[in-house]
mmCIF file of the C-alpha atoms, coordinates in Angstrom:
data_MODEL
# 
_entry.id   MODEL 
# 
loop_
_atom_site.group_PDB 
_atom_site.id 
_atom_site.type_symbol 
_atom_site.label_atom_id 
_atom_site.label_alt_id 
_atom_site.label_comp_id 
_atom_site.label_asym_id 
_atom_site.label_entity_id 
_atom_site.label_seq_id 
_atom_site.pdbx_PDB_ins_code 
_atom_site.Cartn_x 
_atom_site.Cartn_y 
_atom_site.Cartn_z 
_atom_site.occupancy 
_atom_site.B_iso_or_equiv 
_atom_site.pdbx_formal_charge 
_atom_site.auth_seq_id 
_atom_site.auth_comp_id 
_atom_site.auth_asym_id 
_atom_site.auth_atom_id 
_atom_site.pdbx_PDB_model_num 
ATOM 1   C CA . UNK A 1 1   ? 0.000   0.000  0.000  1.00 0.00 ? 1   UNK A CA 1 
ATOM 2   C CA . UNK A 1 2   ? 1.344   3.487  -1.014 1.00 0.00 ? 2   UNK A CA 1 
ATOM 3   C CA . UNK A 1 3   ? 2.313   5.811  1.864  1.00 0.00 ? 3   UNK A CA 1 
ATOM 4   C CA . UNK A 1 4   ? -0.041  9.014  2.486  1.00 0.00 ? 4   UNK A CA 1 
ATOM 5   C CA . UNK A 1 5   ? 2.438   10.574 5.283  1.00 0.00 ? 5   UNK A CA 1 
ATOM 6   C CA . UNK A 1 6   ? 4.587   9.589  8.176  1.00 0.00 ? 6   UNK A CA 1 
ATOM 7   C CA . UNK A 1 7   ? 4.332   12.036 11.214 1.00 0.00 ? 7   UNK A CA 1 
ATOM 8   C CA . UNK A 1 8   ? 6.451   12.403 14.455 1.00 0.00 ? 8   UNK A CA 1 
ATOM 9   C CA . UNK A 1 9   ? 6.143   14.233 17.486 1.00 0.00 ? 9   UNK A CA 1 
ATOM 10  C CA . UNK A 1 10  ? 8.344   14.091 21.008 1.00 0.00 ? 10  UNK A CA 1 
ATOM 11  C CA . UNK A 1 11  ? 6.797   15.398 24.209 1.00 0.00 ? 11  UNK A CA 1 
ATOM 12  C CA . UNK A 1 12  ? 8.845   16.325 27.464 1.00 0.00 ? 12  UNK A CA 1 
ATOM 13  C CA . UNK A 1 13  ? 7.023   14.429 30.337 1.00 0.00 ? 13  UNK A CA 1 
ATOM 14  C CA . UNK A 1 14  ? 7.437   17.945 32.521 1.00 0.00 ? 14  UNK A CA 1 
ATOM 15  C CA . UNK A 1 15  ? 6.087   20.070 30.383 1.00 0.00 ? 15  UNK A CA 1 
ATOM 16  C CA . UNK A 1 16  ? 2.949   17.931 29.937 1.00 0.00 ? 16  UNK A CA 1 
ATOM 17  C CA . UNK A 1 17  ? 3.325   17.669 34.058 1.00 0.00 ? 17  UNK A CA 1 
ATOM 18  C CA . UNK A 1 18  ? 3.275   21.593 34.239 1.00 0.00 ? 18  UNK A CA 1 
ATOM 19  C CA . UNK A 1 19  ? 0.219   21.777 31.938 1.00 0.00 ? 19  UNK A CA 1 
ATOM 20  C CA . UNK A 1 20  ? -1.458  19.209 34.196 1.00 0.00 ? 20  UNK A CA 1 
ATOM 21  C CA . UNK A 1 21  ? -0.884  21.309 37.591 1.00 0.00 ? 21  UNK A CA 1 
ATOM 22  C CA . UNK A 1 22  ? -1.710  24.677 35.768 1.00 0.00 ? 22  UNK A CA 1 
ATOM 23  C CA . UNK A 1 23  ? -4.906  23.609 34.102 1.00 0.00 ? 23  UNK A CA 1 
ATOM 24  C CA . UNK A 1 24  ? -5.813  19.923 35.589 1.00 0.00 ? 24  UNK A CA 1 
ATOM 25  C CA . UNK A 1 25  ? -9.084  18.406 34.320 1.00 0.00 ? 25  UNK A CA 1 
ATOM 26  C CA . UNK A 1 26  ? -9.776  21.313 32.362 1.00 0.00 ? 26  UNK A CA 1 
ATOM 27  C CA . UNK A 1 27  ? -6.799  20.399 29.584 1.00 0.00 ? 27  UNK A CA 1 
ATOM 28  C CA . UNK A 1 28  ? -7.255  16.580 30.453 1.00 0.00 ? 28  UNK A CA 1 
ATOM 29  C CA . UNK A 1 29  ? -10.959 16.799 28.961 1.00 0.00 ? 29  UNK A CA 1 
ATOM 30  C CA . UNK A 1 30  ? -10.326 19.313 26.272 1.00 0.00 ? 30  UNK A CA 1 
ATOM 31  C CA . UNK A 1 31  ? -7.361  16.956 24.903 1.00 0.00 ? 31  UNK A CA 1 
ATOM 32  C CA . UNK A 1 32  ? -7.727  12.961 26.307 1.00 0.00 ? 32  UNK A CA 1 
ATOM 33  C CA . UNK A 1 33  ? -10.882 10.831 25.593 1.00 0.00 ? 33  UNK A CA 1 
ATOM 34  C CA . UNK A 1 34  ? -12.481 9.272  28.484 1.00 0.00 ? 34  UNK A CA 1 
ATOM 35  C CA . UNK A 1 35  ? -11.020 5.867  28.008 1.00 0.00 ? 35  UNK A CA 1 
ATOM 36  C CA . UNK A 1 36  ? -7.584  7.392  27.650 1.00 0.00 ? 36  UNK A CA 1 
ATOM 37  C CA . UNK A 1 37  ? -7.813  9.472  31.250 1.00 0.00 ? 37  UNK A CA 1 
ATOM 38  C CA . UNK A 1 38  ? -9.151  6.181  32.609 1.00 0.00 ? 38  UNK A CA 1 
ATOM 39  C CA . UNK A 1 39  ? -6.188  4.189  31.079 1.00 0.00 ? 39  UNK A CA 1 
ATOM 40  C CA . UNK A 1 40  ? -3.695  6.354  32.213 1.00 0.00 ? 40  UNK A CA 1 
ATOM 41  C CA . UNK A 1 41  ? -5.015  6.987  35.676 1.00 0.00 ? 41  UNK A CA 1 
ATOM 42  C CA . UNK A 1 42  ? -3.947  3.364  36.794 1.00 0.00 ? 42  UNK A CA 1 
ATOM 43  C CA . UNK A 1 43  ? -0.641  3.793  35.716 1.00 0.00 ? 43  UNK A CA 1 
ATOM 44  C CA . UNK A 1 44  ? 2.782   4.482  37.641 1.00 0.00 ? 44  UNK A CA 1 
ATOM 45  C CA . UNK A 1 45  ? 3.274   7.671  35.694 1.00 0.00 ? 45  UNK A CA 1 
ATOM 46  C CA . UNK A 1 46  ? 0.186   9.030  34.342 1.00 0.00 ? 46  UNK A CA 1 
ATOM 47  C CA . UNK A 1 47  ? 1.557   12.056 33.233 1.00 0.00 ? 47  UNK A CA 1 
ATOM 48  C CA . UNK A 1 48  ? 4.272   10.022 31.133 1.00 0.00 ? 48  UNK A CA 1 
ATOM 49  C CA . UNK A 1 49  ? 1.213   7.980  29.992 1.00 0.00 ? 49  UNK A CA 1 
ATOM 50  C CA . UNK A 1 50  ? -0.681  10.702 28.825 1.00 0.00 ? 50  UNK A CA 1 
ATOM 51  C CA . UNK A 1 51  ? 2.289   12.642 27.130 1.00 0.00 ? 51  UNK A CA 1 
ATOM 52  C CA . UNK A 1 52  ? 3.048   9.058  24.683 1.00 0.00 ? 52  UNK A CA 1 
ATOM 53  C CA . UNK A 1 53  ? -1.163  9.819  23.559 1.00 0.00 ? 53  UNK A CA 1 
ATOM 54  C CA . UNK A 1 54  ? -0.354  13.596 23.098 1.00 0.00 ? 54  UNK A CA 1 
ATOM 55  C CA . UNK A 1 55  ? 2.510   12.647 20.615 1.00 0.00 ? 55  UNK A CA 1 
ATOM 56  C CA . UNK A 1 56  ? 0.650   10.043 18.958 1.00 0.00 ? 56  UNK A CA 1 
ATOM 57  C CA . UNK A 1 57  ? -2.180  12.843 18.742 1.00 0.00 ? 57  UNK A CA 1 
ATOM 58  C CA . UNK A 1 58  ? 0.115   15.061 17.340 1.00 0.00 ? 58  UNK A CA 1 
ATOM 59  C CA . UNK A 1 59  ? 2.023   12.819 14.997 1.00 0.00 ? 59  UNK A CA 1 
ATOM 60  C CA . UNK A 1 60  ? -1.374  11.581 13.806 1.00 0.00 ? 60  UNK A CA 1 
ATOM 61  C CA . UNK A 1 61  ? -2.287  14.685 12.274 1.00 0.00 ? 61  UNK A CA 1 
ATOM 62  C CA . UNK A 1 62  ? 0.637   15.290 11.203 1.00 0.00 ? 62  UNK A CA 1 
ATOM 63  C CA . UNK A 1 63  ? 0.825   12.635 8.964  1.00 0.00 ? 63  UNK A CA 1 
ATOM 64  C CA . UNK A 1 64  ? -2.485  13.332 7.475  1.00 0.00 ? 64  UNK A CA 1 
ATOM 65  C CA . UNK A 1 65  ? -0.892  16.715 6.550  1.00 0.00 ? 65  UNK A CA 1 
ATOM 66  C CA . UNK A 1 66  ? -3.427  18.470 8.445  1.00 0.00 ? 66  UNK A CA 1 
ATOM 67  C CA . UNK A 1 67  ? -2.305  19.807 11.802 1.00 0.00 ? 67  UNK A CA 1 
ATOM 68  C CA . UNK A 1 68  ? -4.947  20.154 14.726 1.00 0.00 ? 68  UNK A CA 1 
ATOM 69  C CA . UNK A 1 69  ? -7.690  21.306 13.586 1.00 0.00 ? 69  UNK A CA 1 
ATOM 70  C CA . UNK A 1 70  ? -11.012 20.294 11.733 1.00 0.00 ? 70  UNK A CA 1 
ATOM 71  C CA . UNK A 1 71  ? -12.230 17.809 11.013 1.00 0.00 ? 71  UNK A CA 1 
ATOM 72  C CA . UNK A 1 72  ? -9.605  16.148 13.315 1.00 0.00 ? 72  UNK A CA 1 
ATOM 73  C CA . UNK A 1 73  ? -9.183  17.378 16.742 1.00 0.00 ? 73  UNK A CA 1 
ATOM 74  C CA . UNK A 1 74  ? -7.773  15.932 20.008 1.00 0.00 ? 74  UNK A CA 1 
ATOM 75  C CA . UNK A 1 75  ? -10.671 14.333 21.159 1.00 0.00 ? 75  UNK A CA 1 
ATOM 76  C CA . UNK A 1 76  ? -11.503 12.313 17.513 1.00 0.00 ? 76  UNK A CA 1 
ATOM 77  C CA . UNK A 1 77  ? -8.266  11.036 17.987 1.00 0.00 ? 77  UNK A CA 1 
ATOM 78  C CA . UNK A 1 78  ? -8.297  8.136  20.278 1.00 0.00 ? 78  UNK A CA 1 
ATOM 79  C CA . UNK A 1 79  ? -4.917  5.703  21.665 1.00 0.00 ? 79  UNK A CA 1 
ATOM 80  C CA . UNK A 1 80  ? -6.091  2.556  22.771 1.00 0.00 ? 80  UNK A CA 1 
ATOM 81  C CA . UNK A 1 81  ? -4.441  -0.558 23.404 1.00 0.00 ? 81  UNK A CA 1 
ATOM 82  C CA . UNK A 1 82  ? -5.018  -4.024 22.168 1.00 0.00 ? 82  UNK A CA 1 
ATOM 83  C CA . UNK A 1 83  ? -5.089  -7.418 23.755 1.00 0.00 ? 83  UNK A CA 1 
ATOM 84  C CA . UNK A 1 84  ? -1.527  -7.827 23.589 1.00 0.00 ? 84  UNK A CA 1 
ATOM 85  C CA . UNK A 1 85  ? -0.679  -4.155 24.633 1.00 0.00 ? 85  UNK A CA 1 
ATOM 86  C CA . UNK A 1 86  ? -0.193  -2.350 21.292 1.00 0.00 ? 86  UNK A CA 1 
ATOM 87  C CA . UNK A 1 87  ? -0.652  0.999  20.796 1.00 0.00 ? 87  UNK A CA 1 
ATOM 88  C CA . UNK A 1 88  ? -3.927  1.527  18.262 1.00 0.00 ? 88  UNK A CA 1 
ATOM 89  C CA . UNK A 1 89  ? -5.723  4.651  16.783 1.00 0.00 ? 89  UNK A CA 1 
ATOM 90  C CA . UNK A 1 90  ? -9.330  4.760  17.025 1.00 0.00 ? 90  UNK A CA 1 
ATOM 91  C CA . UNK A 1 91  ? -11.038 7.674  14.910 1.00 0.00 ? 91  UNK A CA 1 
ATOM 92  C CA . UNK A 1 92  ? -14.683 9.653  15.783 1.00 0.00 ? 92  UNK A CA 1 
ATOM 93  C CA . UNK A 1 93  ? -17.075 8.621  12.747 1.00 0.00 ? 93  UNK A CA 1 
ATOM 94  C CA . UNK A 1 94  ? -16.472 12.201 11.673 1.00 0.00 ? 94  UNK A CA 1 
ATOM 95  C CA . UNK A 1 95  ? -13.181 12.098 11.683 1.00 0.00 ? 95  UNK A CA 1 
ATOM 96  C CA . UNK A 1 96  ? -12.664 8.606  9.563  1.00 0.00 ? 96  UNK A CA 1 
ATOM 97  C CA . UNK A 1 97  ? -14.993 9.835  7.023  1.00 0.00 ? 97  UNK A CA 1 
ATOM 98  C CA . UNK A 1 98  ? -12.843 12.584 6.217  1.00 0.00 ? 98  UNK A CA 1 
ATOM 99  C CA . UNK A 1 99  ? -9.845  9.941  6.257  1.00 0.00 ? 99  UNK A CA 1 
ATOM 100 C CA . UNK A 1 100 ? -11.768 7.716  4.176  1.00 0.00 ? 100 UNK A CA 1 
ATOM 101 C CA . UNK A 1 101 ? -12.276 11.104 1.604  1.00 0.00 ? 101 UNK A CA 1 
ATOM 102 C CA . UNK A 1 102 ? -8.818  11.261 1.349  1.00 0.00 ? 102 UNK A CA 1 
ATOM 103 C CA . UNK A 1 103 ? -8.370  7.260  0.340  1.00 0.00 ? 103 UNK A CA 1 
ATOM 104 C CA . UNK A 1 104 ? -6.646  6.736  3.437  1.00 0.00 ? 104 UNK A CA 1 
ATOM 105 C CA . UNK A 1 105 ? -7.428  3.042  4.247  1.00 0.00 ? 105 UNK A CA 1 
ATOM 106 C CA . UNK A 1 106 ? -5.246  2.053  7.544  1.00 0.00 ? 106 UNK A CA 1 
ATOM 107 C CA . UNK A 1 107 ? -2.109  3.734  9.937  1.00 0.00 ? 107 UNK A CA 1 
ATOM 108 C CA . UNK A 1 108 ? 0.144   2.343  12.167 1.00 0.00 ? 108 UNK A CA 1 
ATOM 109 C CA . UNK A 1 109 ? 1.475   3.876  15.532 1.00 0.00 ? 109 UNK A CA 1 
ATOM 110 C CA . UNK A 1 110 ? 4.407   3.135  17.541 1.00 0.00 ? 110 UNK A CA 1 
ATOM 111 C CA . UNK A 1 111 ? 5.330   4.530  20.805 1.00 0.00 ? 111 UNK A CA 1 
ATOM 112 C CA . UNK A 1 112 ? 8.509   4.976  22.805 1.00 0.00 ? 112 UNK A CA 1 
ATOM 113 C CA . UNK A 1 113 ? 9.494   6.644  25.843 1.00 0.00 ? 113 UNK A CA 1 
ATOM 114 C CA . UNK A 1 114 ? 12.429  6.702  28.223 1.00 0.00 ? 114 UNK A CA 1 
ATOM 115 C CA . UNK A 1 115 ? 10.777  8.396  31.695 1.00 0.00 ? 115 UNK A CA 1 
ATOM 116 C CA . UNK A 1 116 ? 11.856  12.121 30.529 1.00 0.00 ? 116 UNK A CA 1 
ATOM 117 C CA . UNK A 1 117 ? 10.380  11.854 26.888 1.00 0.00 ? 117 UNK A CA 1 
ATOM 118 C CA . UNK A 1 118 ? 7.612   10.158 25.218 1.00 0.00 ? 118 UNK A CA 1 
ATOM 119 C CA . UNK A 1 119 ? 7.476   9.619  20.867 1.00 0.00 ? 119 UNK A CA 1 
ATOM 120 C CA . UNK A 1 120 ? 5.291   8.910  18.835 1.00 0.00 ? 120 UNK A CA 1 
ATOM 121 C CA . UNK A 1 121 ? 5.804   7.994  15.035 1.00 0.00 ? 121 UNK A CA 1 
ATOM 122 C CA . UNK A 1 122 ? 2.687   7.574  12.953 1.00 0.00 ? 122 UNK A CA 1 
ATOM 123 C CA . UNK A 1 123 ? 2.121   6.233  9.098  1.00 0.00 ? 123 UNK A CA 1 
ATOM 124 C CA . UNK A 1 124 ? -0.857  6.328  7.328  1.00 0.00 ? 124 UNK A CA 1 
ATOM 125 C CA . UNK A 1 125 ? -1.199  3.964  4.181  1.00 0.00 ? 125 UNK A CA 1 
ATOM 126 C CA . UNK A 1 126 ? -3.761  4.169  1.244  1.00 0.00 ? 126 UNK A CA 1 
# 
């Protein structure tokens, strides 16, 4: 399948820390789905856990060419995990219609972090 674009995006873990103390659940529910606050709430670091979504977020729309804003915005843009723990995108209805528009047909998304920095490296396919 032909590549439609490959996107990228690193987040510091403090700076989405700082953002979390200035603003709490007002930036959590502007930017994370429910399932994704829920996910990351049970985990060691949440605010490591919810930077690796931010980058996929990010690199997400990125590779769609688009940057963050409509018809894709933070909350149509979902990181779940599967049964054996890998990363997935899930899209609002909206949102995959206007991937489906563009011919795009699947994506990928991989996810790294090392405690200070969390990436994100998406590719979407035709």
């Amino acid at each position: 399948m032909p590549v439609y674009g490959v996107g990228i995006d690193l987040v510091k873990v403090e700076r989405l820390e700082k953002l979390l103390e200035r603003w709490g659940e007002r930036f959590e529910t502007r930017i994370f789905t429910e399932l994704e606050r829920q996910f990351c709430s049970g985990r060691k670091n949440r605010a490591a856990c919810l930077a690796l979504r931010f980058a996929a977020k990010e690199a997400f729309v990125k590779a769609l060419g688009l940057g963050m804003r409509k018809p894709v915005l933070w909350l149509d843009v979902e990181v779940r995990q599967d049964a054996l723990g890998k990363p997935e995108i899930f899209l609002t209805p909206p949102a995959l219609q206007y991937c489906r528009e563009k011919g795009i047909r699947s994506w990928h998304l991989s996810l790294t972090d090392d405690g200070r920095y969390g990436a994100a490296v998406v590719v979407i396919e035709t």
